[in-house]
C-alpha positions as CSV (number, residue, x, y, z in Angstrom):
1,X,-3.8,9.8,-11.5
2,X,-5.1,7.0,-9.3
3,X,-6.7,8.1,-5.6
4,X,-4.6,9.3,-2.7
5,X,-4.7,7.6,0.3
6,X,-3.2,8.8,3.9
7,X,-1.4,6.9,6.7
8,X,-4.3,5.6,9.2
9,X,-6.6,4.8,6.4
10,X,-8.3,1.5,6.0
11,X,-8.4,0.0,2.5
12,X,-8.8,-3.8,1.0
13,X,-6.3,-4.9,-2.1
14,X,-6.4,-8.2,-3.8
15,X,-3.8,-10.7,-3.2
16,X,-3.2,-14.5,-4.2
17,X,-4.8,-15.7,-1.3
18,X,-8.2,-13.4,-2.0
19,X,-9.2,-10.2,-0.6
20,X,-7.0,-8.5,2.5
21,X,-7.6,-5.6,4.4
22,X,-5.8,-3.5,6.7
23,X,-4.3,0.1,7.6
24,X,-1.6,1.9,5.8
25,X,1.2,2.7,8.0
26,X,3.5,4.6,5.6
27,X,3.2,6.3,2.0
28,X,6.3,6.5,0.1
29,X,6.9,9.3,-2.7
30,X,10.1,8.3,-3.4
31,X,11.9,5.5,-4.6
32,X,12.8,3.1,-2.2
33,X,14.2,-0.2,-1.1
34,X,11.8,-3.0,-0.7
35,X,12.1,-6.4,0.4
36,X,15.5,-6.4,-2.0
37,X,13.7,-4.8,-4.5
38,X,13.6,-0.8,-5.9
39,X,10.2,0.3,-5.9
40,X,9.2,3.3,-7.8
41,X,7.5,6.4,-6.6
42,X,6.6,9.7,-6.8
43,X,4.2,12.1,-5.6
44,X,2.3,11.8,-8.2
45,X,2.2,8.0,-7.9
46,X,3.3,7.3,-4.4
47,X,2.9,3.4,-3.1
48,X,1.5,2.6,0.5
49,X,3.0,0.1,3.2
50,X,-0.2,-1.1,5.0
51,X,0.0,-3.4,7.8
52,X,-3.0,-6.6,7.6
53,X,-5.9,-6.8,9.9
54,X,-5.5,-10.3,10.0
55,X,-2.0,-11.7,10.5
56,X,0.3,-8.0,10.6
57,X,1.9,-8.7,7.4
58,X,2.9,-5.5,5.6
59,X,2.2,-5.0,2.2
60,X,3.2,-2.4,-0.3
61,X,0.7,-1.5,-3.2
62,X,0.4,1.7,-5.4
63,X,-2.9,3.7,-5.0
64,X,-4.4,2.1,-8.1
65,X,-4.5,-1.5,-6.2
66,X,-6.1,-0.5,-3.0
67,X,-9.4,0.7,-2.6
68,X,-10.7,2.4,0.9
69,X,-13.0,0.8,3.2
């Protein structure tokens, strides 16, 4: 089981363009529609929306991507 995170916490992921940080704004622990895609969760393996420091594009990563800052 990879860490839990909670909405308001800052973490860093790694992206094509290199490392991006920023604050998660909304865990999901169900399955639900993403930018036309399904994207799988659970509680046991929820995924996090988090919202870039930098330029306020929002992300969505499961736990095992992210790591808090």
């Amino acid at each position: 089981m990879t860490e839990q995170f909670a909405v308001g916490d800052h973490v860093r992921w790694n992206s094509e363009a290199g490392h991006v940080e920023g604050v998660i704004v909304k865990k999901h622990t169900r399955d639900v529609q993403y930018k036309g895609h399904t994207r799988r969760c659970s509680e046991q393996d929820p995924q996090y929306e988090i919202k870039s420091d930098k330029t306020d594009h929002v992300a969505m990563h499961k736990g095992g991507a992210l790591t808090k800052l």
